[in-house]
C-alpha positions, 0 to 999 in steps of 0.5 A: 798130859791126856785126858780121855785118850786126848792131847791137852794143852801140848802144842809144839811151839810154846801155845797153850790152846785154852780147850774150855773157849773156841780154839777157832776164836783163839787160833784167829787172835794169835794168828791175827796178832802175828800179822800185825806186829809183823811176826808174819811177813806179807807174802808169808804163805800159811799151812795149814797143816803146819798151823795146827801142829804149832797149835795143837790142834786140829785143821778145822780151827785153823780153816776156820780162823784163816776164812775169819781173817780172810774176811778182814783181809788180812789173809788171801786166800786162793783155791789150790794154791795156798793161803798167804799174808796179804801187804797192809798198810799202816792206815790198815792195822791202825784201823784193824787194831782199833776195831780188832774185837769186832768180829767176836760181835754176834753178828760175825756169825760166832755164838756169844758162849765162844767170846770171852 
């Protein structure tokens, strides 16, 4: 479906991007979520080329969610070489999951309009 010469909601892998919340806050929670339940392995390396065509979306979300989780550590990343899966242990997604909402806080830097 298209809309004004757009693609809404058609991504390449089953993910519906809600286009009327932050595709950059929604990228993060699903990539987030892939890391902790072990969908993406340690060592994993992530395209971002291949992130937005699963996605739907641009590169810019995806850069934008991948500095996000990059922050938390959940993601290294290193210049000219790629972007991969950190190893985290079990302490570590216990504790991530139970602050997990905290970097929607407006001290992350995101607008509050952006969080739902």
């Amino acid at each position: 479906m298209t809309r004004y010469g757009l693609a809404i909601g058609k991504p390449a892998f089953g993910v519906v991007i809600d286009r009327r919340m932050s595709v950059a806050v929604q990228v993060f929670d699903l990539i987030r979520r892939e890391i902790m339940d072990a969908t993406l392995s340690p060592g994993a390396s992530l395209s971002e080329h291949a992130l937005s065509q699963r996605f739907g979306v641009s590169r810019t979300p995806i850069r934008e969610a991948l500095l996000r989780l990059a922050e938390d550590g959940l993601v290294q990343i290193v210049p000219q070489v790629g972007t991969f899966v950190t190893h985290i242990s079990l302490a570590k997604v216990y504790e991530r999951s139970s602050s997990a909402r905290r970097w929607n806080a407006p001290q992350r830097g995101w607008p509050l309009d952006q969080r739902t």
